[in-house]
N, C-alpha and C positions, 0 to 999 in steps of 0.2 A: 504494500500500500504506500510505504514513503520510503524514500533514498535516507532518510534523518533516520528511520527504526533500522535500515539496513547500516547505517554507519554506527550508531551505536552499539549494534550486537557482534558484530563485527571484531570493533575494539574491541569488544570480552573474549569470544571465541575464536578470532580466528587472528588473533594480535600474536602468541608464538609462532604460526604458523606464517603470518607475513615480517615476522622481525627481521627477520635475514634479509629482502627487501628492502622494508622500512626504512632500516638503519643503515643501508647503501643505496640511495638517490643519485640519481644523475651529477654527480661533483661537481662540475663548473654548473647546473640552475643551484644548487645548493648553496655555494660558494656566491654566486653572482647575488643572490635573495641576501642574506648573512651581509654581504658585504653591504649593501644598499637601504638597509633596512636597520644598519647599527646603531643608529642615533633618533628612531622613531619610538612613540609611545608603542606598547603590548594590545591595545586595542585599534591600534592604526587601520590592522586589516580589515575591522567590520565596515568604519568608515568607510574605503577601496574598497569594499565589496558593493556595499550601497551604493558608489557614484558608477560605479560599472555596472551595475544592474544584475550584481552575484552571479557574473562569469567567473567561478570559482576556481580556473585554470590558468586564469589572466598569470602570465609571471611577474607583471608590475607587483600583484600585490605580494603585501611583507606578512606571510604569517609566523607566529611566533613557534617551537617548538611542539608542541602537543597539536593545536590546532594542523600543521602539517603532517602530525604521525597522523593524522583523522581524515586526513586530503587522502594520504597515499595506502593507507587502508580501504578507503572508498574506491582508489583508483583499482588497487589488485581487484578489490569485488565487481568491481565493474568489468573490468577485463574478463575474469574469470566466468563470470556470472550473466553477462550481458553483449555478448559480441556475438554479429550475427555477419553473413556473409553479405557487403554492401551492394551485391549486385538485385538482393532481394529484397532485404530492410535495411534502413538507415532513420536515424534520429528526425525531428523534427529541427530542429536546431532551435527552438526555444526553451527557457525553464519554466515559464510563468501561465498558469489556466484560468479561463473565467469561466463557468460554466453555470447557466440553468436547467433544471432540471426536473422532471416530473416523474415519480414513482409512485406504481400503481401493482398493489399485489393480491391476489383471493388462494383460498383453499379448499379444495374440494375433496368429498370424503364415499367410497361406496365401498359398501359390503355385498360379497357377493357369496349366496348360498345353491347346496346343491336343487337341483330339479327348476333353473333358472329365474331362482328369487334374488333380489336385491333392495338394497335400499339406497339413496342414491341421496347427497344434497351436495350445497356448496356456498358458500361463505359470500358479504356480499362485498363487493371493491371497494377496496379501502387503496387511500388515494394520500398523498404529500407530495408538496410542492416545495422547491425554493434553489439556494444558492450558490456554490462554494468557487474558495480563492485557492489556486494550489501551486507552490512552487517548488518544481521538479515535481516528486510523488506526493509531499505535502501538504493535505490538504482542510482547510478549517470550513466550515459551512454550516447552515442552519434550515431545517426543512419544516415548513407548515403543517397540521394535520387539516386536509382539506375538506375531511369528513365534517367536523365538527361546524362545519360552516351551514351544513346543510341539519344533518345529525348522524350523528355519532352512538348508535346498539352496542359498540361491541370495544370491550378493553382490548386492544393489539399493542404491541410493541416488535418490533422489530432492530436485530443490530447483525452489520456484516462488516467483516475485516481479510480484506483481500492481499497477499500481496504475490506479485505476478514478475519474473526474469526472462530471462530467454532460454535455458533449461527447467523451469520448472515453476510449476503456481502451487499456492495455498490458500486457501479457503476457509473462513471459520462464521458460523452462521447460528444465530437464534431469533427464533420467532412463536411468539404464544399469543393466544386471543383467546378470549371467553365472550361465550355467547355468538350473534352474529352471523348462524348457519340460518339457511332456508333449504327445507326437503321436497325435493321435486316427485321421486320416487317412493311409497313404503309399500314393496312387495306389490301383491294385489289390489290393494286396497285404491278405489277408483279405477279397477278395469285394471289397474296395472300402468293407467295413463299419468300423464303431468300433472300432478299439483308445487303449490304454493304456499306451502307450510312456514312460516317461521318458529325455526327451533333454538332456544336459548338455553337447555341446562345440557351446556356440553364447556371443552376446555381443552387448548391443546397448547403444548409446549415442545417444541422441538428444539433441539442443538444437534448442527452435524461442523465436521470438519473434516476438508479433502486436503490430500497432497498428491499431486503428480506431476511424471516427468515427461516433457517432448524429446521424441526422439530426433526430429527433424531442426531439432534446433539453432541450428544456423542459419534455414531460408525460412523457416516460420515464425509469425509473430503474434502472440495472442494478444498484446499491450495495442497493436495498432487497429482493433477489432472494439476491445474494451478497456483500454485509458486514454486512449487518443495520442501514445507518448509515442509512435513512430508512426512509417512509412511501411506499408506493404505496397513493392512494386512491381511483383511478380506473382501470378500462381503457385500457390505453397500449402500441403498438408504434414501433418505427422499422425503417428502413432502415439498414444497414452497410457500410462502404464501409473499406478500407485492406491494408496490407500484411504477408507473411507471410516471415519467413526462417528454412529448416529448413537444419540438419544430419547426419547421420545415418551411421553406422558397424553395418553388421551382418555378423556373419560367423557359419557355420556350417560346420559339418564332418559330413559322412555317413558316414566310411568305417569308423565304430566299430561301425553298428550292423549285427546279424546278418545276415550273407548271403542267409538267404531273402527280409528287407525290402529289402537292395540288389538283389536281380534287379529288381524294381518299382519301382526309382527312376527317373524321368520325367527328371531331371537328367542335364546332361552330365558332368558331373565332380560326386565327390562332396562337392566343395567350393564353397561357393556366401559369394561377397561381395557387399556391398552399400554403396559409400564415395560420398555426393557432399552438394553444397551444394543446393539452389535459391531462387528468389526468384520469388516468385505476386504477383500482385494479388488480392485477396478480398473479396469482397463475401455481404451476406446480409440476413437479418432477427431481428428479435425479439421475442418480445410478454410481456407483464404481465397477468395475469389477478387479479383483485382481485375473492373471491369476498367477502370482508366487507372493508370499511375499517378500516386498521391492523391485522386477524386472519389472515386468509389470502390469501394471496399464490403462482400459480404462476407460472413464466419456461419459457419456451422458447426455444434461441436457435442456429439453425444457418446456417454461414457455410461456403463453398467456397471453394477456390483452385485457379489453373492459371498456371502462368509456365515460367521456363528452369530445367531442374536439369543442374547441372555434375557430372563425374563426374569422380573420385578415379582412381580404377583406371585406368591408362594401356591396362594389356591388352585389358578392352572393347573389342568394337566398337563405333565411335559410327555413331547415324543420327536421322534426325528423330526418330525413334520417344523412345529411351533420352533424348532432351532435354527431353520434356515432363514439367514437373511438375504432379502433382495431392496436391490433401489437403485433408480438410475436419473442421472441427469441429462437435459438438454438445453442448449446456450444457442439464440441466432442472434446473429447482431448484423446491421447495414450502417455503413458509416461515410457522407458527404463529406468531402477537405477543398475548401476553396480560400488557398492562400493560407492567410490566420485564422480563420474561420475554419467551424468545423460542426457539423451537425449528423445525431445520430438516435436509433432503434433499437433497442435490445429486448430479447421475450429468453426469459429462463425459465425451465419448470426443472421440479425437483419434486419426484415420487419415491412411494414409499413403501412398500407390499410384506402384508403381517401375512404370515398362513395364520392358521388360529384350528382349535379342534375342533370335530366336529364339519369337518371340509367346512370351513368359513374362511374367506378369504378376504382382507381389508386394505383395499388399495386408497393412501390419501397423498395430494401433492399439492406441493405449493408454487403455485405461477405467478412471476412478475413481470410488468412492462414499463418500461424505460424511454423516456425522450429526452434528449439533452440536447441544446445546441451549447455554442461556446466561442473562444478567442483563446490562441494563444499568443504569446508575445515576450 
């Protein structure tokens, strides 16, 4: 997410590791900085950063000791971490983002039983607006709840922390909301046809976190897709390979709604939970579609998982079955670059599939859409 999280972690962990480096710098920039910089205050260089506009590589500017092990720490990370082959990505050449932005997420939830019963709803869109300022990956901003303007059913919260190189992204994700659901399906009941229920004693809480690797990582670029921090100039896919850990808390309660919908509840009890951990291996693909250089830009980018899911709920019965975990993601994004300008689409979905005993099957996911336009500079 920021080039400032990646230099500070850096410094802790990978500081023996670039000492050797660090502490042998190019001699004469070393020597030339040192020499010219002998009789300057120790905060000279934030000033020189500010009138340059934090060209952080300017060799005008005089940093002091520490502040340069932090340069050339960031630089090894950057090399090692962030180099792609220029004939297919390259940098935009600015630090600075302005960007507005609208995010728009819902959840939907269906259980599916045998002899082709279900039950089917879905949350209703929840909506935030607003702003952020970012320089390089660093970014501060403030987002509206645009519900509340209208109104606002249902407690949501949502938080993501992304951060994304050119070998490899992370992902870390939570989102709950109570209340908020509308049930379009319950089994038979209405012919089996569409209603329009609003269903409020239910609750869900998820956390997941991905990590995975591109293999193609020198002509693919997943930043120039969703952070807008390069240039795809080329046609470029990779392979995906790494790991996934979900958490997950859903509960629901049936016993409030009208009698004639509980005769047609498929369910054993009209209380249905849903508590466990799991941990997948994942793997997938991606691709860059690069309709003009530097202009248009589509991604695609879908990833599966299957491993062990642990169950919470002691009461369950356990079996092969309720152990296996599945879930998988999908990422599209379409991105216009005209100049500093830059405008863009993104739809992510992220499901989530419980077996459950009893051949019950509970597929829920969560889908977002994204518009942002923006500046850099």
């Amino acid at each position: 997410m920021c080039r400032l999280f990646i230099i500070l972690v850096m410094t802790v962990t990978i500081g023996f590791i670039a000492r050797a480096e660090v502490e042998t710098p190019d001699s004469m920039t070393t020597a030339t900085a040192d020499t010219c910089c002998r009789d300057v205050s120790k905060t000279y260089w934030i000033k020189q950063l500010i009138d340059n506009g934090f060209h952080i590589h300017d060799p005008k500017v005089c940093y002091p000791r520490f502040p340069r092990f932090c340069l050339n720490v960031y630089n090894w990370g950057d090399r090692t971490f962030n180099s792609y082959d220029t004939t297919y990505v390259v940098g935009t050449g600015k630090n600075w983002k302005l960007q507005g932005k609208s995010y728009n997420w819902m959840e939907t939830s269906t259980m599916l039983f045998p002899k082709q019963s279900a039950v089917n709803m879905h949350s209703d869109l929840y909506s935030d607006a607003g702003f952020s300022l970012s320089f390089m990956a660093v970014s501060v901003g403030y987002m509206w709840n645009i519900n509340k303007l209208f109104s606002d059913p249902a407690n949501r919260r949502t938080f993501n922390l992304d951060f994304t190189c050119s070998r490899f992204s992370l992902n870390y994700q939570t989102v709950s909301s109570t209340g908020g659901m509308i049930i379009t399906q319950f089994d038979d009941y209405n012919g089996g046809h569409h209603i329009r229920y609003k269903f409020s004693d239910t609750s869900t809480d998820s956390k997941t976190f991905d990590a995975y690797w591109f293999f193609n990582h020198y002509r693919y670029s997943q930043g120039a897709a969703y952070s807008y921090s390069k240039y795809q100039l080329h046609n470029a896919g990779t392979a995906l390979v790494g790991f996934n850990f979900t958490e997950q808390h859903i509960e629901m309660n049936f016993s409030g709604l009208p009698p004639e919908m509980l005769e047609h509840s498929p369910l054993e009890t009209p209380e249905y939970r849903s508590e466990y951990r799991s941990y997948c291996v994942m793997g997938g693909y991606a691709y860059n579609w690069v309709l003009k250089p530097r202009r248009w830009l589509i991604n695609a980018t879908g990833m599966a998982a299957i491993g062990y899911r642990k169950l919470f709920n002691t009461e369950i019965e356990r079996d092969t079955r309720t152990q296996v975990a599945n879930n998988f993601r999908i990422n599209i994004a379409a991105v216009y670059n005209h100049k500093a300008l830059f405008a863009s689409f993104t739809t992510r979905a992220q499901g989530f599939i419980n077996y459950n005993t009893g051949d019950m099957t509970h597929l829920n996911t969560i889908i977002s859409f994204t518009a942002a336009v923006g500046m850099r500079f």
